[in-house]
C-alpha positions as CSV (number, residue, x, y, z in Angstrom):
1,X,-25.2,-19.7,-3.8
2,X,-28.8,-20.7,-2.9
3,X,-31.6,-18.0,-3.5
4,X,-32.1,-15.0,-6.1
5,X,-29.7,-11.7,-6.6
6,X,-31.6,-9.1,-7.7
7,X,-28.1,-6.9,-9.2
8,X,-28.8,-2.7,-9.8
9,X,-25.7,-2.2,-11.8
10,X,-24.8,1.6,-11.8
11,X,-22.4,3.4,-14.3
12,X,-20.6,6.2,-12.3
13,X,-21.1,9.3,-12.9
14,X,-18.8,11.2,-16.0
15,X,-15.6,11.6,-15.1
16,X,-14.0,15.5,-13.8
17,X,-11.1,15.7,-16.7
18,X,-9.8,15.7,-20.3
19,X,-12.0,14.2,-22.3
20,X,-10.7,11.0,-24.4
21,X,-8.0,10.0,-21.1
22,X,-7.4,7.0,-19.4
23,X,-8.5,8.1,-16.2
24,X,-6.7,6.5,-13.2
25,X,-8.3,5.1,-9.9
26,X,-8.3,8.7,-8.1
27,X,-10.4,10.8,-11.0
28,X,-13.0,12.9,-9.7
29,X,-16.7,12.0,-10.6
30,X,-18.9,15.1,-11.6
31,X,-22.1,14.9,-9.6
32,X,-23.6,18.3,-11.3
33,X,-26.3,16.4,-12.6
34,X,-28.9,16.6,-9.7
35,X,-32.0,15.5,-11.5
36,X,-30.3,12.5,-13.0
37,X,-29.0,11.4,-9.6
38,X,-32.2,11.7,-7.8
39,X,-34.1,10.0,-10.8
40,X,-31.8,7.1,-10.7
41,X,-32.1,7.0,-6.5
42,X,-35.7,6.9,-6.8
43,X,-35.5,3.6,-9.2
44,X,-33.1,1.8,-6.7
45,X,-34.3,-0.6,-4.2
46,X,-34.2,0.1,-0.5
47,X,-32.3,-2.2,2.1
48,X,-30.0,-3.0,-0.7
49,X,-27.0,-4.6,0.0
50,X,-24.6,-2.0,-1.7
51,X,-21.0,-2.7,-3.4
52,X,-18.8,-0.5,-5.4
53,X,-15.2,-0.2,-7.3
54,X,-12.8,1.3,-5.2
55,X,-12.4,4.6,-8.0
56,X,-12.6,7.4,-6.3
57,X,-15.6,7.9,-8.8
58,X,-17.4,5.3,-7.9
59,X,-17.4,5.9,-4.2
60,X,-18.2,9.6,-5.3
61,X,-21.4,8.4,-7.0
62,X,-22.2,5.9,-4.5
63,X,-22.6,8.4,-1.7
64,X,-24.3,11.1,-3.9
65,X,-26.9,8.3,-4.1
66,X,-27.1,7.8,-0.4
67,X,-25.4,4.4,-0.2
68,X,-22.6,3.7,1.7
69,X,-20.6,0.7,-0.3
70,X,-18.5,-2.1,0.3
71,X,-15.4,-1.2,-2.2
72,X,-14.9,-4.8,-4.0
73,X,-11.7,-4.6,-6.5
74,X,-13.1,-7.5,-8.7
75,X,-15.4,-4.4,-10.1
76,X,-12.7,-2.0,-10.9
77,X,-12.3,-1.0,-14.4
78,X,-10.3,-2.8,-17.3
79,X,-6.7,-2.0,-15.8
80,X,-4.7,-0.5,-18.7
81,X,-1.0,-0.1,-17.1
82,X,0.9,2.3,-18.8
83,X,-1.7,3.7,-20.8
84,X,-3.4,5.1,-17.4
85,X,-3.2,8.9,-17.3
86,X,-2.5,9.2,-21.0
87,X,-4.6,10.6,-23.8
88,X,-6.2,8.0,-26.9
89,X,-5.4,10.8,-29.6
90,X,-1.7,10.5,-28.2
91,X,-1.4,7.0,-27.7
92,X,-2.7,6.5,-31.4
93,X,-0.5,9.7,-32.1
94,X,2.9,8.3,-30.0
95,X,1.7,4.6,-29.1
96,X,3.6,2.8,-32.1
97,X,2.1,-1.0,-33.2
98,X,1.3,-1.6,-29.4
99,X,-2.1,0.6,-29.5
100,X,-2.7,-0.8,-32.9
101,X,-2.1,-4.3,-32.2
102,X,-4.6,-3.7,-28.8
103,X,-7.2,-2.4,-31.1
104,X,-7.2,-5.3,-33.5
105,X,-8.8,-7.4,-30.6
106,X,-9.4,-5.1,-27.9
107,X,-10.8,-7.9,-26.0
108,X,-8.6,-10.3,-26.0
109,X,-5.2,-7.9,-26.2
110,X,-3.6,-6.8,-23.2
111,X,-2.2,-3.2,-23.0
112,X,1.5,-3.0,-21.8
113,X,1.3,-3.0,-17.8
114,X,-2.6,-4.0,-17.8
115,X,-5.1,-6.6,-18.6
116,X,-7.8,-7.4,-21.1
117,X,-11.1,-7.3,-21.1
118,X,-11.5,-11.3,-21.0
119,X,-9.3,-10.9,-17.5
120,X,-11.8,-8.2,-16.9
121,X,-14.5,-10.7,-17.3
122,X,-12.8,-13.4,-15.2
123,X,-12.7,-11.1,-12.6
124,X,-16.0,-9.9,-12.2
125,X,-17.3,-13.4,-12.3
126,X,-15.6,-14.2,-9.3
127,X,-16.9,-10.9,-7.5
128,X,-20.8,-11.6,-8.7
129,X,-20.1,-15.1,-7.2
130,X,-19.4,-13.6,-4.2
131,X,-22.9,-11.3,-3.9
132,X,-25.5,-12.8,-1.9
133,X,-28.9,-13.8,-2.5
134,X,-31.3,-10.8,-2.1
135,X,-31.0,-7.4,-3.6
136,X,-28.1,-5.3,-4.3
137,X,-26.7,-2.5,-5.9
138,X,-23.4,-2.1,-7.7
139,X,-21.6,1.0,-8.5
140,X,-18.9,0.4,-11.1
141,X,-17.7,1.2,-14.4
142,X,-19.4,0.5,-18.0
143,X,-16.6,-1.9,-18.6
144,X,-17.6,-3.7,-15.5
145,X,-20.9,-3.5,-16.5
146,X,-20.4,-5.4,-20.0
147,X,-18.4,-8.0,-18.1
148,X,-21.3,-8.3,-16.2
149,X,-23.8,-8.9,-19.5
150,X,-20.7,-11.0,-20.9
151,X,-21.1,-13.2,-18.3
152,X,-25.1,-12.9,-17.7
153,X,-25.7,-13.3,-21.5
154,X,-23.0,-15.9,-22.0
155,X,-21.6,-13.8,-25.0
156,X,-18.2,-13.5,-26.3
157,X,-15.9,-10.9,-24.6
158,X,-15.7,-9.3,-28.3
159,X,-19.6,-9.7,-28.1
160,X,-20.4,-8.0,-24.9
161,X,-17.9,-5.0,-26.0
162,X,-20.6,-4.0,-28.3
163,X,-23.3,-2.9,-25.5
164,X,-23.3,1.1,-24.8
165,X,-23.3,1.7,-21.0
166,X,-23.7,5.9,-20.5
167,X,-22.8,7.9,-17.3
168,X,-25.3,7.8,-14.5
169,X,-27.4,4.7,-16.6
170,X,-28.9,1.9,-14.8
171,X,-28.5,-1.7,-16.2
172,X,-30.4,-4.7,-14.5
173,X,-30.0,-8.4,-14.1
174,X,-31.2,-10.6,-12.2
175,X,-29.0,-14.7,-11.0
176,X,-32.1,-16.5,-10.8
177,X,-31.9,-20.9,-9.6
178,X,-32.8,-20.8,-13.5
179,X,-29.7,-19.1,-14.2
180,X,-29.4,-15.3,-15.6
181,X,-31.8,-13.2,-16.2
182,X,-31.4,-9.4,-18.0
183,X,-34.0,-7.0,-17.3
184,X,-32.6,-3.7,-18.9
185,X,-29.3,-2.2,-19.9
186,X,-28.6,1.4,-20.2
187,X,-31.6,2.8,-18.7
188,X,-31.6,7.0,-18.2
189,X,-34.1,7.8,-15.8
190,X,-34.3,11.9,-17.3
């Protein structure tokens, strides 16, 4: 595409649930953190184009934020099949050599049912392809948000694995003629 995208990439806000799950699509965000949320919709840019998973806690976030987001699957999370639902300390607990043998090479190794994180990053490439020049803001998942840096930083899948992305943080790049452009990652506005 001709022109600059400006990209506001948003982690959602933490997840209503047991802690250490594989939430599915329909978990509850928790939008208690008022001063966070209006921090972070101070820092965003008006007019915005504005896209988001289609989680439940995406949308959630999304609206607490004031925008009103086209849902674009390409930006759901890392899909993890049969593992959805289900507890880490279990599935390392219950999972046999099929959690172990994902953790080896978490990147490249699919879990039953799912995808990896390098069919992650395949498909958020073809989602920021389809973005348009200008600004925009994205609502997504920190797993979308390393495929993002994967693809903006040209790193490894293993590589971009390594990049924190917290609840309610702000990471920005820019898909300059030049090519990409990072500007921050992980920002908390409190």
């Amino acid at each position: 595409m001709e022109g600059e995208t400006f990209l506001w990439l948003i982690r959602h806000a933490p997840v209503v649930g047991v802690a250490g799950t594989i939430h599915a699509c329909d978990a509850p965000a928790d939008l208690g953190d008022l001063a966070q949320l209006d921090a972070l919709n101070q820092r965003l840019p008006r007019d915005a184009a504005s896209y988001a998973s289609p989680a439940r806690r995406t949308v959630e976030t999304a609206r607490a934020l004031g925008l009103e987001p086209a849902l674009v699957n390409d930006f759901s999370e890392q899909h993890f099949g049969d593992w959805t639902g289900r507890k880490h300390d279990e599935l390392a607990a219950t999972g046999g050599e099929a959690y172990t043998e994902f953790w080896s090479d978490p990147a490249h190794k699919t879990p039953p049912g799912g995808e990896s994180f390098a069919d992650q990053v395949a498909r958020v490439r073809i989602g920021l392809s389809l973005i348009s020049p200008g600004h925009a803001t994205l609502v997504v998942h920190s797993g979308t948000i390393r495929a993002a840096l994967c693809i903006a930083l040209d790193l490894t899948p293993a590589a971009a694995l390594r990049f924190v992305v917290d609840p309610l943080s702000l990471t920005r790049i820019d898909r300059l003629t030049s090519g990409w452009r990072v500007v921050s990652v992980n920002q908390r506005m409190t």
